[in-house]
mmCIF file of the C-alpha atoms, coordinates in Angstrom:
data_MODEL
# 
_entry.id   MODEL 
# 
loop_
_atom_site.group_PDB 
_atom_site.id 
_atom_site.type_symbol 
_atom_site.label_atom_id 
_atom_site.label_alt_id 
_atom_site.label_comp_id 
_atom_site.label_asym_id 
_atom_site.label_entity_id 
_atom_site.label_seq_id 
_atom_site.pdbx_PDB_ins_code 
_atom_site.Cartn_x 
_atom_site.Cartn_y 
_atom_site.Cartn_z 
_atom_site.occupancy 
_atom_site.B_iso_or_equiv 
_atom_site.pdbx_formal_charge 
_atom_site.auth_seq_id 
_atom_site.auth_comp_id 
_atom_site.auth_asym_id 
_atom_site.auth_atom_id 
_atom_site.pdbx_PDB_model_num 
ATOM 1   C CA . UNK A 1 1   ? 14.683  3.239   10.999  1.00 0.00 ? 1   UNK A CA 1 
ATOM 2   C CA . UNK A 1 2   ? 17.845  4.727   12.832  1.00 0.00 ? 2   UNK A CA 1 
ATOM 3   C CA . UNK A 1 3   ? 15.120  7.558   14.422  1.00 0.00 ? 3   UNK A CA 1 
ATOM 4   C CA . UNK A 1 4   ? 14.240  8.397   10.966  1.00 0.00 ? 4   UNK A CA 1 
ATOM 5   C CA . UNK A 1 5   ? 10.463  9.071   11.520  1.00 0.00 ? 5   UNK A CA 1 
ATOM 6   C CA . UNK A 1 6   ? 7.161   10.178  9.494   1.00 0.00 ? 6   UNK A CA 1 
ATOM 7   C CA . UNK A 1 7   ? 7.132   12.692  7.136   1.00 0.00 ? 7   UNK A CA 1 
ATOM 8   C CA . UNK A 1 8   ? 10.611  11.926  6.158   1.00 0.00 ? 8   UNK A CA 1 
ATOM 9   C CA . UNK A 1 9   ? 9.983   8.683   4.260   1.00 0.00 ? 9   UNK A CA 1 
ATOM 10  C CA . UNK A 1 10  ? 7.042   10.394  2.626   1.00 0.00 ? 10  UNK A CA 1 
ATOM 11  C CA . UNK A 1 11  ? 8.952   13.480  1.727   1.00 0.00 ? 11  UNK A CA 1 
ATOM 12  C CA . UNK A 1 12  ? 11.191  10.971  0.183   1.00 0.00 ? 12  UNK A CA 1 
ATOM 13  C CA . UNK A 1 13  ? 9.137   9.242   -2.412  1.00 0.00 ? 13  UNK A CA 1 
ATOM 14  C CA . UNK A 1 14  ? 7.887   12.998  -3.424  1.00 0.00 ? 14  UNK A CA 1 
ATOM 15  C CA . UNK A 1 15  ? 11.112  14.162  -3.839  1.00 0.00 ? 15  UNK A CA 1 
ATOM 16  C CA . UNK A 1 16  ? 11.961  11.280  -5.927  1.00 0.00 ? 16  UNK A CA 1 
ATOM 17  C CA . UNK A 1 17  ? 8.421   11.260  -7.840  1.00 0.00 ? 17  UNK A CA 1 
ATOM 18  C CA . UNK A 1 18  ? 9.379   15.415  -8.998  1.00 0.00 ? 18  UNK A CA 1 
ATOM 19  C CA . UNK A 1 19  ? 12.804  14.265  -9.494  1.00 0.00 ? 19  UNK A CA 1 
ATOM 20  C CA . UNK A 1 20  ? 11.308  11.515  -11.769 1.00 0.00 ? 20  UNK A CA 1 
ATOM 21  C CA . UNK A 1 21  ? 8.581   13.573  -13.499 1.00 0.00 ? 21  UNK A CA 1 
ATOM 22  C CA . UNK A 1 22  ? 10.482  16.628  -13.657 1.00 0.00 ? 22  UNK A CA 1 
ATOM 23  C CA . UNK A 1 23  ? 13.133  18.129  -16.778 1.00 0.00 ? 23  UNK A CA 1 
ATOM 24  C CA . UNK A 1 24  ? 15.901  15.620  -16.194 1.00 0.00 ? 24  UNK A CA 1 
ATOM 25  C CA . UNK A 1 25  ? 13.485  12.543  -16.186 1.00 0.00 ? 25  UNK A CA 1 
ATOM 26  C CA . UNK A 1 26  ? 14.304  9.553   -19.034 1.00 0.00 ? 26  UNK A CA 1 
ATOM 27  C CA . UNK A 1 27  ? 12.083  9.130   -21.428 1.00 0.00 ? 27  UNK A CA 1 
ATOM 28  C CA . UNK A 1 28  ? 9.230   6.634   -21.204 1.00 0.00 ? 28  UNK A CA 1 
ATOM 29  C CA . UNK A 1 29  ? 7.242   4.267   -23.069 1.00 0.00 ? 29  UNK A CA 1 
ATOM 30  C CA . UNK A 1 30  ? 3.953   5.814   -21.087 1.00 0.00 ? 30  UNK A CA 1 
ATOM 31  C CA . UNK A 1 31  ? 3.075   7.764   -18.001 1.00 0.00 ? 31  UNK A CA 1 
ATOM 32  C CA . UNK A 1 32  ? 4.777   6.335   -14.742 1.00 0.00 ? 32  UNK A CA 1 
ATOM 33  C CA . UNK A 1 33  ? 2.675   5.245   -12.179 1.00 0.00 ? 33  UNK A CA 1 
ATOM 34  C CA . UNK A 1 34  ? 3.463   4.960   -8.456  1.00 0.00 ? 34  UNK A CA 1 
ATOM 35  C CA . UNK A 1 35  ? 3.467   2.150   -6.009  1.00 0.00 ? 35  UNK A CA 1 
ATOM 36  C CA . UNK A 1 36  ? 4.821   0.096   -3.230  1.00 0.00 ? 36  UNK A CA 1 
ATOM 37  C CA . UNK A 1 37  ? 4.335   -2.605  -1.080  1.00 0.00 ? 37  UNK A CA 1 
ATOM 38  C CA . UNK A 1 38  ? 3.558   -2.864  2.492   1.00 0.00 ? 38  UNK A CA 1 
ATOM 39  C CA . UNK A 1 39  ? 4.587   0.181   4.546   1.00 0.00 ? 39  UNK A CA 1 
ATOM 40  C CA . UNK A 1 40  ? 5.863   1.422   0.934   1.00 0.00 ? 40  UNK A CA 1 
ATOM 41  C CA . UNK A 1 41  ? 2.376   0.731   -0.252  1.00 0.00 ? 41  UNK A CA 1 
ATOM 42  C CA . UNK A 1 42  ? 1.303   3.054   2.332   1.00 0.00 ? 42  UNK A CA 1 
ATOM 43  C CA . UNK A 1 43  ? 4.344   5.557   1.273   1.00 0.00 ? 43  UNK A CA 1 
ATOM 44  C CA . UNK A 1 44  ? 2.851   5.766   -2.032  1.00 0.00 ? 44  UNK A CA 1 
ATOM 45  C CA . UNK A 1 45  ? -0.437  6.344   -1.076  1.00 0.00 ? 45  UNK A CA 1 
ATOM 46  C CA . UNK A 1 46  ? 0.738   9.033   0.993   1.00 0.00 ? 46  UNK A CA 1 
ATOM 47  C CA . UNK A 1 47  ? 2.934   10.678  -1.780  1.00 0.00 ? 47  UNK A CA 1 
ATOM 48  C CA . UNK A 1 48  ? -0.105  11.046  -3.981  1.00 0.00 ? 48  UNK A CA 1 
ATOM 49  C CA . UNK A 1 49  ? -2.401  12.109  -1.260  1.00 0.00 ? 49  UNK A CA 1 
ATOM 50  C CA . UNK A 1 50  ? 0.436   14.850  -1.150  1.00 0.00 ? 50  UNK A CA 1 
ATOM 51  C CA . UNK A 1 51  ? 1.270   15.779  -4.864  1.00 0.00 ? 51  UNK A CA 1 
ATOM 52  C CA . UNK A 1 52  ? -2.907  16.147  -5.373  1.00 0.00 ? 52  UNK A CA 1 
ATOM 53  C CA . UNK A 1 53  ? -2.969  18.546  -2.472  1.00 0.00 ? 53  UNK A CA 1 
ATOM 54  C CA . UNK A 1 54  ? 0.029   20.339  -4.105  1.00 0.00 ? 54  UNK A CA 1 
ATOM 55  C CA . UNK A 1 55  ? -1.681  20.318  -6.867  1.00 0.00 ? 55  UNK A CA 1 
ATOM 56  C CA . UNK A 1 56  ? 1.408   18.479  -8.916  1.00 0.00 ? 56  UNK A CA 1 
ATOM 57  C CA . UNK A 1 57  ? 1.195   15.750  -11.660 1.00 0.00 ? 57  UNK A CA 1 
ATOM 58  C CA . UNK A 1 58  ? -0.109  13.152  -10.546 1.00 0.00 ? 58  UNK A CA 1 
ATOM 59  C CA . UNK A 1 59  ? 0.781   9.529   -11.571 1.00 0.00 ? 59  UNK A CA 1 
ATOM 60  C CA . UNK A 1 60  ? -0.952  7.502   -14.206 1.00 0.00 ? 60  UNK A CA 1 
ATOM 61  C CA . UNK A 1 61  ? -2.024  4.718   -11.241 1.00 0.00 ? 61  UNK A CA 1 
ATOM 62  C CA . UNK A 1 62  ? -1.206  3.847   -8.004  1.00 0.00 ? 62  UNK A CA 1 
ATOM 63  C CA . UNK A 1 63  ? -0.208  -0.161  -7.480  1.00 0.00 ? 63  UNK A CA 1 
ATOM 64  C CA . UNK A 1 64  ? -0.590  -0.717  -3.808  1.00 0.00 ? 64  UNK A CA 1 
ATOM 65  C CA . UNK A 1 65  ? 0.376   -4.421  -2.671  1.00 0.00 ? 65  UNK A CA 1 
ATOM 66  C CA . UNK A 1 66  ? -0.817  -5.386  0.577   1.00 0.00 ? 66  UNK A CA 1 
ATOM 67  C CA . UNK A 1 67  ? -0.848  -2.108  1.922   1.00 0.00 ? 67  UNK A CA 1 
ATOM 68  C CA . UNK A 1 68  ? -0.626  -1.201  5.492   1.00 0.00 ? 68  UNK A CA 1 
ATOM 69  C CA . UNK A 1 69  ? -2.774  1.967   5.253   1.00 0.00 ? 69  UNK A CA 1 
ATOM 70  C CA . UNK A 1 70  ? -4.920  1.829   8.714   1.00 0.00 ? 70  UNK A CA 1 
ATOM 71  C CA . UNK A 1 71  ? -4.011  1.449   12.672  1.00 0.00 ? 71  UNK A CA 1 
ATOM 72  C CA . UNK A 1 72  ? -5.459  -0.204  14.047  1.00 0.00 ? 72  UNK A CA 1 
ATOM 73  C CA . UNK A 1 73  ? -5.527  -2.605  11.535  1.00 0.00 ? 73  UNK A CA 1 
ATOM 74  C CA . UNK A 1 74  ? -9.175  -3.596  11.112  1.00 0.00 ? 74  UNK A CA 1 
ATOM 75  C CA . UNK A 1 75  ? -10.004 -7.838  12.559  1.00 0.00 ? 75  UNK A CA 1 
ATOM 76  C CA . UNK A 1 76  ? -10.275 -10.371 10.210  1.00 0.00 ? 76  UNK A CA 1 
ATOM 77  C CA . UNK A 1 77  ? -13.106 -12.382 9.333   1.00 0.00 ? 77  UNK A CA 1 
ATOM 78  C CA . UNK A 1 78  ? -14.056 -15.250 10.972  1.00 0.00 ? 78  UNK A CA 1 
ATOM 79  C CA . UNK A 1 79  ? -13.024 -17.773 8.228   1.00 0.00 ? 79  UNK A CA 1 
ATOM 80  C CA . UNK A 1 80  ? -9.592  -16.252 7.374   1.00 0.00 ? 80  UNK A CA 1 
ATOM 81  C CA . UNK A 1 81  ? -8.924  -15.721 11.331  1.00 0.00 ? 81  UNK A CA 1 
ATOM 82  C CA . UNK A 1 82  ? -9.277  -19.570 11.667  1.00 0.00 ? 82  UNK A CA 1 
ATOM 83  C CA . UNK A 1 83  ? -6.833  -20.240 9.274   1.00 0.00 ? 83  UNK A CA 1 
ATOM 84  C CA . UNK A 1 84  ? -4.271  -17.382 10.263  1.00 0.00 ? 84  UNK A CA 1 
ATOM 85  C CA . UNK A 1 85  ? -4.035  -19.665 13.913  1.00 0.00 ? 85  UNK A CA 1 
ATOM 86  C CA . UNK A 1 86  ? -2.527  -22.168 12.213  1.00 0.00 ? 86  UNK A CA 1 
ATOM 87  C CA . UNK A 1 87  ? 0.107   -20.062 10.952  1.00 0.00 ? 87  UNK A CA 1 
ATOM 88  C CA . UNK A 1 88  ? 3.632   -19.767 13.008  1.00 0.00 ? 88  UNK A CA 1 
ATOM 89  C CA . UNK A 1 89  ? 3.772   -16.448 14.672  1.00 0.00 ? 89  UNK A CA 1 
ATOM 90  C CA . UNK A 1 90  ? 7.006   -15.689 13.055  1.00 0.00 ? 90  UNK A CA 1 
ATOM 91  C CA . UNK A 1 91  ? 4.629   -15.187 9.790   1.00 0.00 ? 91  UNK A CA 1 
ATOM 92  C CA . UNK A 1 92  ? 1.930   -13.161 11.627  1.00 0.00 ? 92  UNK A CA 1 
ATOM 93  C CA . UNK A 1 93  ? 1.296   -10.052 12.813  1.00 0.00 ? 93  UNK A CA 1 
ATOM 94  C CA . UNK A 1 94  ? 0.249   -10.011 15.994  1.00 0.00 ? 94  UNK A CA 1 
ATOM 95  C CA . UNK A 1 95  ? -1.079  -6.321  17.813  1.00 0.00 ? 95  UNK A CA 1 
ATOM 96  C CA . UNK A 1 96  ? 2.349   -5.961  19.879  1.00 0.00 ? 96  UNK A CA 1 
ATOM 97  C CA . UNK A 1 97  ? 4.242   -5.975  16.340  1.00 0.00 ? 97  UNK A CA 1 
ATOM 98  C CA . UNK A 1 98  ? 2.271   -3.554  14.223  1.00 0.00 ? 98  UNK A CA 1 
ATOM 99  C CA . UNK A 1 99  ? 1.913   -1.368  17.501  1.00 0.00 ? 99  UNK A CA 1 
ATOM 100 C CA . UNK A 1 100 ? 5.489   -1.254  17.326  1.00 0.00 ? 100 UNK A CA 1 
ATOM 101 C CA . UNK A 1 101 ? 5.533   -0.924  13.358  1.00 0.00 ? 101 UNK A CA 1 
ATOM 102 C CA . UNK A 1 102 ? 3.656   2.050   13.916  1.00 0.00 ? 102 UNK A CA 1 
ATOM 103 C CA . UNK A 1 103 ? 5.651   3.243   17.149  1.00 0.00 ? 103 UNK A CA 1 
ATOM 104 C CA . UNK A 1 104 ? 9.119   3.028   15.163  1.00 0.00 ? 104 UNK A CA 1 
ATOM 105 C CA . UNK A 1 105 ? 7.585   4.889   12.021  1.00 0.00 ? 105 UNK A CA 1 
ATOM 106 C CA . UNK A 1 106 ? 5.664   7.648   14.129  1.00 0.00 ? 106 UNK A CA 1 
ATOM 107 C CA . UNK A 1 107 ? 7.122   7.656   17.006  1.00 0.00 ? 107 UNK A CA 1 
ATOM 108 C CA . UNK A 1 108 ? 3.862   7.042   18.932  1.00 0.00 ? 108 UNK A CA 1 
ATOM 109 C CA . UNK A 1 109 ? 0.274   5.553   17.947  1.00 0.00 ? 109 UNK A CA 1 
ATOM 110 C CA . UNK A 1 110 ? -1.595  7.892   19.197  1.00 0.00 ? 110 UNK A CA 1 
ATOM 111 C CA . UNK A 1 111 ? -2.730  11.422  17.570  1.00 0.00 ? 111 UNK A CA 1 
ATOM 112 C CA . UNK A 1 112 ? -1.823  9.831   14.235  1.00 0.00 ? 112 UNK A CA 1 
ATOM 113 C CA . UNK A 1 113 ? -1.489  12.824  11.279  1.00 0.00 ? 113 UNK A CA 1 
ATOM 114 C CA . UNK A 1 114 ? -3.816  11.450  8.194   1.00 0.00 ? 114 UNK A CA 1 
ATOM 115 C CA . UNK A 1 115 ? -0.446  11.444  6.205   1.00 0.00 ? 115 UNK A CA 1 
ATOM 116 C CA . UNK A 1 116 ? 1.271   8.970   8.666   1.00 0.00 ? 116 UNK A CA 1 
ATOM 117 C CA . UNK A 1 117 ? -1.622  5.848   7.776   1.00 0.00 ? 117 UNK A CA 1 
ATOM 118 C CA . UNK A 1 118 ? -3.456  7.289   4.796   1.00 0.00 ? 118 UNK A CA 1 
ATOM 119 C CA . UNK A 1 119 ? -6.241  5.341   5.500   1.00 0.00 ? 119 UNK A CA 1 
ATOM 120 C CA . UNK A 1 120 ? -7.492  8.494   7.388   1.00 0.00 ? 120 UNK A CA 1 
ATOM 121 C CA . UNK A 1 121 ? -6.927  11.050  4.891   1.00 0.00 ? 121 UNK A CA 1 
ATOM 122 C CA . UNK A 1 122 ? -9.273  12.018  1.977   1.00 0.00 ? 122 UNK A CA 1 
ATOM 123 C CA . UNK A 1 123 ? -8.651  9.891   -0.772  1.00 0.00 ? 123 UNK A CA 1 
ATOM 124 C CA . UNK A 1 124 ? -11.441 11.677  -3.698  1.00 0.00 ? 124 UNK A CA 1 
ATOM 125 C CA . UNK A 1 125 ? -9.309  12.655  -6.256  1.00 0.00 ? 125 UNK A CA 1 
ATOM 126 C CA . UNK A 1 126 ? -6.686  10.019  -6.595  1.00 0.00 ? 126 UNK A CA 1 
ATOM 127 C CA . UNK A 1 127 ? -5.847  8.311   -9.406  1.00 0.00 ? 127 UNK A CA 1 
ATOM 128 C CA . UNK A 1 128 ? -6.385  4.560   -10.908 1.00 0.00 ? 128 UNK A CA 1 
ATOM 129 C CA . UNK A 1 129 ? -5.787  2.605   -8.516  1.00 0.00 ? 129 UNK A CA 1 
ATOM 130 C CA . UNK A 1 130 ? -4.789  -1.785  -8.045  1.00 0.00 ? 130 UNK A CA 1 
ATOM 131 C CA . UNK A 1 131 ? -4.499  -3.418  -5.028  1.00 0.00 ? 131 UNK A CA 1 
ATOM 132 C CA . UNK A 1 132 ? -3.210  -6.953  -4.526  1.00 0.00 ? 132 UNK A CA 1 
ATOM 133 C CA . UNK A 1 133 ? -3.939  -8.618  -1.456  1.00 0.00 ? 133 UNK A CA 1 
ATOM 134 C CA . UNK A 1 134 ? -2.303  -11.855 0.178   1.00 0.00 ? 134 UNK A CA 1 
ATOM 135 C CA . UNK A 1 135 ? -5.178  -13.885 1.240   1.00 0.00 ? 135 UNK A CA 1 
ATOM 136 C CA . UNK A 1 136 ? -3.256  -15.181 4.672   1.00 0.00 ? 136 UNK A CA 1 
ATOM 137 C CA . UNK A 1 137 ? -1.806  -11.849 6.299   1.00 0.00 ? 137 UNK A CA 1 
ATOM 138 C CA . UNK A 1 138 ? -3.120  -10.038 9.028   1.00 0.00 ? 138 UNK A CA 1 
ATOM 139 C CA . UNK A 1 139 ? -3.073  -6.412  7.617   1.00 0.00 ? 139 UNK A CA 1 
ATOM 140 C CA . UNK A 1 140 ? -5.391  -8.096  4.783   1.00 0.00 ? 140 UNK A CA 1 
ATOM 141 C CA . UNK A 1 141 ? -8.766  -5.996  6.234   1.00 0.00 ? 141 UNK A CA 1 
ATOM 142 C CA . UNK A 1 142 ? -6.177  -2.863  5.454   1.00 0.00 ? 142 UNK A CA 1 
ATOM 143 C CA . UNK A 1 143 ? -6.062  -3.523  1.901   1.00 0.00 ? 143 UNK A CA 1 
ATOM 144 C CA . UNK A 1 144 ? -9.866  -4.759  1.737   1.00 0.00 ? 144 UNK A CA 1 
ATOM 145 C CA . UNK A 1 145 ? -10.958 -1.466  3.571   1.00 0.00 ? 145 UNK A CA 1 
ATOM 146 C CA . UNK A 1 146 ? -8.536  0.589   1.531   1.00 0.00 ? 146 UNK A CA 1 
ATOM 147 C CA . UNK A 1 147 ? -10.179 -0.772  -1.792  1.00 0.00 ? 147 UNK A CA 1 
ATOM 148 C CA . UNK A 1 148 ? -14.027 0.439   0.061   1.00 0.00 ? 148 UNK A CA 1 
ATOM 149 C CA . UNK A 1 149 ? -12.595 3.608   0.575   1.00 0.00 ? 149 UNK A CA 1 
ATOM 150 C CA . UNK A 1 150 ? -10.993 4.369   -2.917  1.00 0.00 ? 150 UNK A CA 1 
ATOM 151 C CA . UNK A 1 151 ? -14.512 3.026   -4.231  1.00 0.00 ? 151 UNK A CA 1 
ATOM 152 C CA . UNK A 1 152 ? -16.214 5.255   -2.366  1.00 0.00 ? 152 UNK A CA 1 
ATOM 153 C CA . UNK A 1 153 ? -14.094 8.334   -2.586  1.00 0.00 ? 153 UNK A CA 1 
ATOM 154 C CA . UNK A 1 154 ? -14.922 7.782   -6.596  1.00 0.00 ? 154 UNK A CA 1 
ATOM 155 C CA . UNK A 1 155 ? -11.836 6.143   -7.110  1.00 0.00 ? 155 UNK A CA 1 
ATOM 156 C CA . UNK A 1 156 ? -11.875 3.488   -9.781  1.00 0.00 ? 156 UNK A CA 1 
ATOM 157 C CA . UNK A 1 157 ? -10.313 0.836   -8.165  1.00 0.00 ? 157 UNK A CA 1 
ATOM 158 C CA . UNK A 1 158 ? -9.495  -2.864  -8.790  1.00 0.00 ? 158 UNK A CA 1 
ATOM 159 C CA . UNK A 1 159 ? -8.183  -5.735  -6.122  1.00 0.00 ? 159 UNK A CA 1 
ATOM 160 C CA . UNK A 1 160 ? -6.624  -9.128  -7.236  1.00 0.00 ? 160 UNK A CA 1 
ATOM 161 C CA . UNK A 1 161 ? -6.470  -11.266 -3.921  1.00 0.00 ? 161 UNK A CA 1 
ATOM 162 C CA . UNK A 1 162 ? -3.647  -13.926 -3.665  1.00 0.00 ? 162 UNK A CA 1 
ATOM 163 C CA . UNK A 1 163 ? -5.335  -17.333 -2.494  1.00 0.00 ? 163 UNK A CA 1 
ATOM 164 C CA . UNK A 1 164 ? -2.805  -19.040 -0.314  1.00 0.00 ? 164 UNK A CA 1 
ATOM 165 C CA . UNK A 1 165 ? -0.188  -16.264 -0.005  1.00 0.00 ? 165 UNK A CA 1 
ATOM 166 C CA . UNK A 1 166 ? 0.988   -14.911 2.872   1.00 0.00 ? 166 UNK A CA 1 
ATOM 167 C CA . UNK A 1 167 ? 2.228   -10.732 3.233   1.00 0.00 ? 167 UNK A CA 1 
ATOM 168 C CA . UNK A 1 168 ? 5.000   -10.035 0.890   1.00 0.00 ? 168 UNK A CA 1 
ATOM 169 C CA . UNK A 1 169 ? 4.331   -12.756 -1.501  1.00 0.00 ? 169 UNK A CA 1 
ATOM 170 C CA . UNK A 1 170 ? 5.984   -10.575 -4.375  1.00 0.00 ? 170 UNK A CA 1 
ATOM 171 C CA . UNK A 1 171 ? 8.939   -11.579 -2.760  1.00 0.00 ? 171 UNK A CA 1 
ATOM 172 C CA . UNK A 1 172 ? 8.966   -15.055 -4.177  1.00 0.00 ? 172 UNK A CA 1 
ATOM 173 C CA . UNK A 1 173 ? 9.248   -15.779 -7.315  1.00 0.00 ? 173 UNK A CA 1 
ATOM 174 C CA . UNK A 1 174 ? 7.051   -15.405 -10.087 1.00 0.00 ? 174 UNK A CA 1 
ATOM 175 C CA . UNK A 1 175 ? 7.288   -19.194 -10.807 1.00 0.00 ? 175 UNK A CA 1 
ATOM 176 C CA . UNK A 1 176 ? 4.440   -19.042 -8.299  1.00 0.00 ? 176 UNK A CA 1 
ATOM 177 C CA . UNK A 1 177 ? 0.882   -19.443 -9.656  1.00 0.00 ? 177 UNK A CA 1 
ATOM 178 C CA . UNK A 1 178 ? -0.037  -16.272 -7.192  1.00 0.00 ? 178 UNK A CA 1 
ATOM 179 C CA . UNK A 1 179 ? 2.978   -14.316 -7.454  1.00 0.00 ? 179 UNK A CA 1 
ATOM 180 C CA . UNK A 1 180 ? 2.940   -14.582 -10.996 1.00 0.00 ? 180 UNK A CA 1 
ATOM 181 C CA . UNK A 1 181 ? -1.375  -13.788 -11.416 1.00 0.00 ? 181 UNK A CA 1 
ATOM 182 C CA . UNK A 1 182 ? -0.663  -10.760 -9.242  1.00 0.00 ? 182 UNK A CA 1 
ATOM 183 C CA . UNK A 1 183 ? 2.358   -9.048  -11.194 1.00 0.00 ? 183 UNK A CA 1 
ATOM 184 C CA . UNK A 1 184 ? 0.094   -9.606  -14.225 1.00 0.00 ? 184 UNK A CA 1 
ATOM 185 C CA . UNK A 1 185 ? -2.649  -8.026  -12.583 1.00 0.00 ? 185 UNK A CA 1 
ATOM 186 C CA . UNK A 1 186 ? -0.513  -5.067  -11.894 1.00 0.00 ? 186 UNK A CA 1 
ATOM 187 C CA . UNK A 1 187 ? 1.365   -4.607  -15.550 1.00 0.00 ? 187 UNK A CA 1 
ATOM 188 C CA . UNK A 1 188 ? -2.594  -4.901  -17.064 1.00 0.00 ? 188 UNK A CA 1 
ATOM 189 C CA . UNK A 1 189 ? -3.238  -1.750  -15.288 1.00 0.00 ? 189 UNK A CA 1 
ATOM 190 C CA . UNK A 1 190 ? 0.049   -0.231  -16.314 1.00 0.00 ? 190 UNK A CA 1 
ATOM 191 C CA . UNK A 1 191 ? -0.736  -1.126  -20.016 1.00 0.00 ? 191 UNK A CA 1 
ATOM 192 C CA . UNK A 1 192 ? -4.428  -0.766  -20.169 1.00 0.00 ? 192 UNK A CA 1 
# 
């Protein structure tokens, strides 16, 4: 990230969430929503987190897609462990590579600010929230402990897990059974 570290990327997306909500906006067809996938899964979480604490409009949902919200990343279970070993380690994440996912972004992975992996922050208050998975990726338990969390925090909050797909399925092409279920799953929740 060229020593571009946390809050910057955060203070980013809000920027460009007021600039988007604010007098100089285009019109829309319905309220936007927010969302991201991945670390920008985690960006958008953060932004909200951010705009409810200011106390600004928040968006209409939050689409998270395999969202890297904890570190450490909680283990896998046993079944989907099994299978991740007989992926390549090119499409894994292994400890040494979100350690330094985490290093780059922070600048350290220790002391972490709640903002930084909002995993740790308070998430009551938040709004709708969907959260597609990828059923072979390492920073799955993120995602699955993510959706406990929202649940908990009185979040209403849906999942929609990929069978077969790895992390950053949305990347392919919606030809794909998966790829295609899961950007349905997340325009239902922007349409109701």
């Amino acid at each position: 990230m060229d020593g571009v570290r946390h809050p910057v990327p955060v203070d980013d997306v809000r920027a460009a969430w007021r600039w988007l909500t604010g007098p100089e906006a285009p019109t829309y067809t319905g309220p936007p929503a927010l969302g991201g996938a991945s670390a920008g899964a985690a960006l958008a979480l953060s932004a909200a987190i951010g705009l409810r604490d200011a106390g600004s409009a928040p968006p209409a949902a939050l689409l998270l897609a395999y969202p890297f919200a904890h570190f450490p990343v909680p283990v896998l279970d046993d079944d989907t462990a099994a299978l991740m070993r007989e992926l390549p380690p090119i499409l894994r994440f292994g400890t040494e590579s979100i350690e330094d996912m985490v290093r780059n972004y922070v600048g350290r992975i220790t002391e972490l600010p709640p903002a930084a992996m909002p995993g740790a922050a308070r998430l009551t208050g938040l709004p709708p929230t969907g959260i597609v998975l990828s059923e072979l990726d390492d920073l799955r338990p993120s995602g699955e402990l993510l959706a406990r969390q929202l649940t908990e925090s009185g979040v209403p909050t849906r999942t929609c897990l990929a069978a077969g797909m790895l992390h950053g399925h949305l990347n392919r092409t919606p030809s794909l059974a998966e790829v295609d279920r899961s950007l349905t799953f997340f325009a239902t929740l922007l349409t109701g």
